[in-house]
C-alpha positions in Angstrom: -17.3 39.2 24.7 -19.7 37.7 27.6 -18.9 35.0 29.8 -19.6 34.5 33.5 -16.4 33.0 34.4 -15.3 36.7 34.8 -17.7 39.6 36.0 -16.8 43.5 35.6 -18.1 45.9 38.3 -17.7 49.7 37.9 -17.8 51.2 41.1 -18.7 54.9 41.6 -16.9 56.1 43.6 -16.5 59.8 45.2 -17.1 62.7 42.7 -17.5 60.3 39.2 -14.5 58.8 40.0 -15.0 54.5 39.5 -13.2 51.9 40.7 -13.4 49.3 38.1 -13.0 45.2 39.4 -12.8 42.0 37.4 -13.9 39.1 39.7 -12.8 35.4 38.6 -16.2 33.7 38.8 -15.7 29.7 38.6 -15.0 29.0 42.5 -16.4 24.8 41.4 -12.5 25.2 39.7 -10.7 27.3 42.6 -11.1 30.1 40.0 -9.2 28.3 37.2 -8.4 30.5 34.4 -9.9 29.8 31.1 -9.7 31.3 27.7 -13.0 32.8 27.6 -11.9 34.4 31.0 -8.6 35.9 29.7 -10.5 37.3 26.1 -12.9 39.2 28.0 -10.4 40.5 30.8 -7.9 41.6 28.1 -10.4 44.7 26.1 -11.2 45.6 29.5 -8.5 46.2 31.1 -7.4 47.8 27.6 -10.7 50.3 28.5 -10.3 51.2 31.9 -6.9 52.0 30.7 -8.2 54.7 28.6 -11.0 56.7 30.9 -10.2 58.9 33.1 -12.7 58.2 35.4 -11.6 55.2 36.4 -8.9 55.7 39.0 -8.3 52.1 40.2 -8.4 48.7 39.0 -8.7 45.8 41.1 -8.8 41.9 40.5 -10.1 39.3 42.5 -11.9 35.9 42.9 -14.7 34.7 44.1 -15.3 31.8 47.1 -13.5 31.6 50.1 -11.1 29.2 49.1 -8.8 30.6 46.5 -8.2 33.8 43.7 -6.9 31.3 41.1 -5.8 27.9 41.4 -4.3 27.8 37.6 -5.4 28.0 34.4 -7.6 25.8 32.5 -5.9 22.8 33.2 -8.0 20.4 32.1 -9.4 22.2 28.8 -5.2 21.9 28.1 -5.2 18.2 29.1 -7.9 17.2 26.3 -6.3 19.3 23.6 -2.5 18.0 24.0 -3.8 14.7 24.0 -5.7 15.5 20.6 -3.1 16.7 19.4 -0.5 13.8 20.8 -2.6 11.6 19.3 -3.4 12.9 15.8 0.8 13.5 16.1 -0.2 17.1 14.7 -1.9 20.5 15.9 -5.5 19.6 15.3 -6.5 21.3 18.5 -5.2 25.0 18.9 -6.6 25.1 22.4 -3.3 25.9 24.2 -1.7 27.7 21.6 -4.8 29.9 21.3 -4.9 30.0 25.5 -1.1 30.7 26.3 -1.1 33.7 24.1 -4.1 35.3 25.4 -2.6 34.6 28.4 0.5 35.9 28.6 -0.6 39.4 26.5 -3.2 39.8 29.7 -0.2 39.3 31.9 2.2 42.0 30.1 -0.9 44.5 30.2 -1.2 44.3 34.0 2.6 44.6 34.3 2.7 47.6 32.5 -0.3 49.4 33.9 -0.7 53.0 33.7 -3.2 53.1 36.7 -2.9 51.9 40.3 -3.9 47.4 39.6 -4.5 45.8 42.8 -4.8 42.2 43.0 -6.2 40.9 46.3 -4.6 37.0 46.5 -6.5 35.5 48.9 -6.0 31.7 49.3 -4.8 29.9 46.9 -2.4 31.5 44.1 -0.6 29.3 41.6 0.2 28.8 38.1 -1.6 31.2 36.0 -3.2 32.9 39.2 0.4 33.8 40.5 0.7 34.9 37.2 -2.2 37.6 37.4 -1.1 38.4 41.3 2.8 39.0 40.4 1.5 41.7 37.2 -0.1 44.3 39.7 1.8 46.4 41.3 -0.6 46.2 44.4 0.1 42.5 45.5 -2.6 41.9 48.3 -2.2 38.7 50.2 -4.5 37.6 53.3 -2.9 35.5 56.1 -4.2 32.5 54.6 -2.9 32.4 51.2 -0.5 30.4 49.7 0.8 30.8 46.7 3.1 28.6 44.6 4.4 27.5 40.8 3.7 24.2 41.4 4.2 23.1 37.2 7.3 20.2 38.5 4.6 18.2 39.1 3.0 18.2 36.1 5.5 18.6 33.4 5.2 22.4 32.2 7.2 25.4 33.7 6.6 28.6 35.8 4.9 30.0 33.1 2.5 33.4 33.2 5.3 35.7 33.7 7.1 33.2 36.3 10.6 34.4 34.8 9.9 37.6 36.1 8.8 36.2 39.5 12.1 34.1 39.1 14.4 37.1 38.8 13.1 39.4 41.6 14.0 36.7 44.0 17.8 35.8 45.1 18.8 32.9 42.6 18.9 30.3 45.1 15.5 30.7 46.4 14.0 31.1 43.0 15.7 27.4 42.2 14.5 26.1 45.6 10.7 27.3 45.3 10.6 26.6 41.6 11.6 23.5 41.1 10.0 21.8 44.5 6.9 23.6 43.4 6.7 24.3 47.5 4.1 26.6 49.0 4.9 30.1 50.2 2.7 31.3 53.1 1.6 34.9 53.6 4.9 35.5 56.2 7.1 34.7 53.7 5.7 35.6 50.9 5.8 39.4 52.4 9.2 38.8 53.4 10.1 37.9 50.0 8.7 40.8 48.1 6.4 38.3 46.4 3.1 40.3 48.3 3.1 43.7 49.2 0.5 43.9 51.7 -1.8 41.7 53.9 -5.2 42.7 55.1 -7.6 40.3 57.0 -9.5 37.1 54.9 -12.4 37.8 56.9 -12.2 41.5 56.2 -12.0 41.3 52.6 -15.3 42.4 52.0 -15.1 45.9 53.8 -11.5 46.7 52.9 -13.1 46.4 48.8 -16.1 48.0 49.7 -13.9 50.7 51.1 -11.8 51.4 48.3 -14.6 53.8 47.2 -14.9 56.0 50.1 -11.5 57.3 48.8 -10.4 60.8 47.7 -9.2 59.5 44.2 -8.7 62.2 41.6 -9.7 61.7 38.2 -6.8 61.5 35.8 -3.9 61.5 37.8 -2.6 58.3 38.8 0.6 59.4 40.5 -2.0 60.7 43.3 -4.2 57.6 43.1 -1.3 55.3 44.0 -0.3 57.2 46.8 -4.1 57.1 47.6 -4.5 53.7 47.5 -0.9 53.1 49.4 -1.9 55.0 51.9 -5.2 53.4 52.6 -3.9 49.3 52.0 -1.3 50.3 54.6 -4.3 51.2 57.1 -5.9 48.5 56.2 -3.1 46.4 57.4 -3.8 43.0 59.2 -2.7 42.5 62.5 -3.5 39.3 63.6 -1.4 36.4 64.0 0.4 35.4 60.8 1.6 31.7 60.2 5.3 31.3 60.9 7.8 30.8 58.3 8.6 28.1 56.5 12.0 29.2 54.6 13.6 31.2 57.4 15.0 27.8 58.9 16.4 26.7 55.5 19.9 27.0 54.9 19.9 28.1 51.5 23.9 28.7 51.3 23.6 24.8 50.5 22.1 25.1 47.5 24.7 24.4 44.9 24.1 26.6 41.1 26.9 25.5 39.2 24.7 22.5 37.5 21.3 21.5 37.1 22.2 18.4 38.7 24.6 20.0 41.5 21.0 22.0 42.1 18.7 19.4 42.2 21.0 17.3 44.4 21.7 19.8 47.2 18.0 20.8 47.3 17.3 16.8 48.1 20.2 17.0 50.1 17.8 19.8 52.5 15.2 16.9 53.3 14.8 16.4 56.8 14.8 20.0 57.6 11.6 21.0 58.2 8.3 19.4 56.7 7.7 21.7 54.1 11.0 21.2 53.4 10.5 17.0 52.7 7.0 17.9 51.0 9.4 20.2 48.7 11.7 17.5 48.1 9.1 14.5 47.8 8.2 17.1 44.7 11.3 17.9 43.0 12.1 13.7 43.3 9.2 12.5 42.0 8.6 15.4 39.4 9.0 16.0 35.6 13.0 15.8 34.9 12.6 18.4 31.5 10.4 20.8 33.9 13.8 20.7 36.0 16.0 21.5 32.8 14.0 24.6 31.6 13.2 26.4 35.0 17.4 25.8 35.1 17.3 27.5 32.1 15.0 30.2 33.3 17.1 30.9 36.2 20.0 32.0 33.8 18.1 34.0 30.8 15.5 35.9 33.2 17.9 38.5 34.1 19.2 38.7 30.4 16.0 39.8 29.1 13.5 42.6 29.0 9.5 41.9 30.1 8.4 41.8 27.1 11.0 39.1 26.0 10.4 37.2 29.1 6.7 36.3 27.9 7.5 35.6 24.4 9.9 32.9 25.4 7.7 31.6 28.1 5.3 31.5 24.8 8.0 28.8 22.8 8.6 27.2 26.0 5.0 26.6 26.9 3.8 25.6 23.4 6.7 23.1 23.4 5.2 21.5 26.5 2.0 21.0 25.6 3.4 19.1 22.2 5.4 16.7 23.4 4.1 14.0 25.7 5.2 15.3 29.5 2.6 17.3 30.5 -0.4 15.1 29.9 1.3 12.1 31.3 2.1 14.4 34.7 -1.9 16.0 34.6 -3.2 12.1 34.3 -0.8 10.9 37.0 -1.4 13.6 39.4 -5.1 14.9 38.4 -7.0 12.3 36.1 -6.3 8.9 37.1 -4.4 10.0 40.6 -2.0 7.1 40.7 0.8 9.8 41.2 3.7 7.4 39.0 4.0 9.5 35.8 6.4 7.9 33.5 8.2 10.9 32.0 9.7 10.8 29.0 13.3 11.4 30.5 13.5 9.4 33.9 16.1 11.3 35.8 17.4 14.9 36.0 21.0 13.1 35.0 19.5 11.4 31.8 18.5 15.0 30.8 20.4 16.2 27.4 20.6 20.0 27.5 20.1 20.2 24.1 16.5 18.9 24.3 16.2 21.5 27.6 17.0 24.0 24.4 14.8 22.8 22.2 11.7 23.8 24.0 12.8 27.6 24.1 12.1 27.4 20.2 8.5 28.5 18.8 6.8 26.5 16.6 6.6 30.1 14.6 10.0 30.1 14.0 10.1 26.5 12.0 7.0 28.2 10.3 8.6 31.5 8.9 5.7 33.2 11.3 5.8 36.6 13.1 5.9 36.0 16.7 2.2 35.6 18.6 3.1 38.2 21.2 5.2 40.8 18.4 2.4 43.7 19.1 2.3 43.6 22.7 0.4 47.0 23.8 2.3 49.8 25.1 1.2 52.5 27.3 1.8 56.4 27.2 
């Protein structure tokens, strides 16, 4: 399909070799990803897959400002409230959107070709999503990157249980559920990036990426290729200092949802990020809380491809019931920040309606599951 929120380049490179490049092209929207966006990314990145010519894949975004702020947060808005309002799916916007999604996601995860994603900026939501897939995780030392979805009443969604899972538990709780900001310092320290080159360099180190000695169909050697050349490329400027080195994340209590939440508020006063964090996780969606809980405990249980298709129930759930549209007007529409969530405390919160969200609407329906045929790769 043709859109221009997403432009392909095919680079040529040295001796017919191409380095192929899908660049998010919305930069009014920080990038947001939109369906149109994720149904003409998906065949490509299917393509390139296949030709031997290409040797490298990268992804990036256009503006100074940000690779992807989200996904189409708005186009969601208006569809769950549709759908709220007609109290049935007359708007299959989000159920449409998530699956595209997260199939996109599982591709790049499982890439047979070196996938370099260069976050510069801002990366959250369904951006970190994209980022966290390639196995070349490009940061510059002004990005910041975050699952920010407490606010708002979803969930780390896009793969965010695999994000979850790489990290120790208790920094996985604290970053999820204050939906806090992770600078490039920490973000490399964390495993989250792999690499940092210099925002004002961006433009030479993609333009170099062609000057390369790739060889055609053999991406063992391209990866070491492109390793080799991201580590000279390395930045070495001055880097922002940390913000979670001075946080004492023994506190952090797992045993409970509420235990959790309580001895992350109990961290205020720490640092600033820190009381921006738990401003967050106080004033944010009290089911978000429950399921990213939830997430915590399954994400190690399961296999990739298991981790998207419950993100799938989880997400669809979300965008059904009437959290996330009250937390998008509060925060984003009318800006009054006072969303009045359904459940108004993390210890009002029944697990059993946590559970209920990890069920698809598919299930109820006798359907086969949306993400059943994800691709697979020789």
């Amino acid at each position: 399909m043709s859109t221009s929120d997403v432009l392909f380049f095919e680079h040529p490179g040295q001796d017919g070799s191409v380095v192929a490049q899908a660049h998010l092209n919305v930069p009014t929207t920080l990038n947001a990803l939109t369906l149109d966006a994720v149904e003409a990314m998906t065949p490509k990145m299917l393509d390139w897959a296949t030709r031997d010519e290409v040797v490298a894949v990268i992804v990036t975004g256009e503006g100074d400002k940000a690779l992807c702020a989200g996904g189409d947060i708005q186009a969601l808005y208006h569809a769950a409230k549709e759908n709220l309002a007609a109290g049935a799916t007359v708007n299959d916007y989000p159920q449409r959107f998530f699956a595209a999604e997260y199939r996109l996601d599982y591709i790049m995860h499982c890439y047979p070709k070196p996938l370099l994603t260069l976050g510069h900026g801002i990366v959250m939501g369904g951006g970190y999503g994209l980022f966290s897939a390639s196995k070349y995780r490009v940061l510059t030392e002004r990005s910041r990157l975050a699952f920010p979805e407490i606010t708002i009443g979803l969930f780390p969604d896009a793969g965010g249980t695999v994000v979850m899972r790489k990290l120790a538990p208790k920094m996985a709780a604290l970053l999820t559920l204050t939906g806090s900001q992770v600078n490039a310092t920490d973000a490399l320290a964390l495993g989250i990036g792999t690499q940092v080159v210099g925002h004002d360099a961006r433009a030479d180190f993609l333009s170099g990426l062609t000057q390369l000695a790739w060889r055609i169909g053999a991406p063992k050697d391209n990866n070491e290729v492109l390793e080799h050349y991201v580590a000279q490329q390395a930045y070495i400027g001055d880097m922002p200092d940390s913000d979670v080195a001075g946080i004492n994340l023994h506190r952090i209590d797992l045993t409970s949802l509420s235990a959790c939440a309580d001895s992350i508020l109990a961290l205020e006063g720490a640092s600033k990020w820190m009381d921006r964090g738990a401003a967050n996780l106080r004033a944010g969606c009290p089911i978000t809380a429950g399921i990213i809980f939830k997430q915590l405990s399954l994400g190690p249980m399961m296999d990739l491809a298991e981790c998207f298709m419950t993100e799938l129930a989880v997400a669809n759930n979300c965008l059904s019931r009437p959290d996330f549209a009250e937390g998008v007007r509060a925060l984003l529409i009318d800006k009054d920040l006072s969303p009045q969530w359904t459940v108004p405390q993390i210890a009002d919160l029944p697990q059993s309606l946590v559970d209920e969200h990890f069920v698809g609407y598919w299930e109820a329906e006798g359907q086969p599951h949306p993400l059943e045929d994800l691709p697979t790769f020789s």
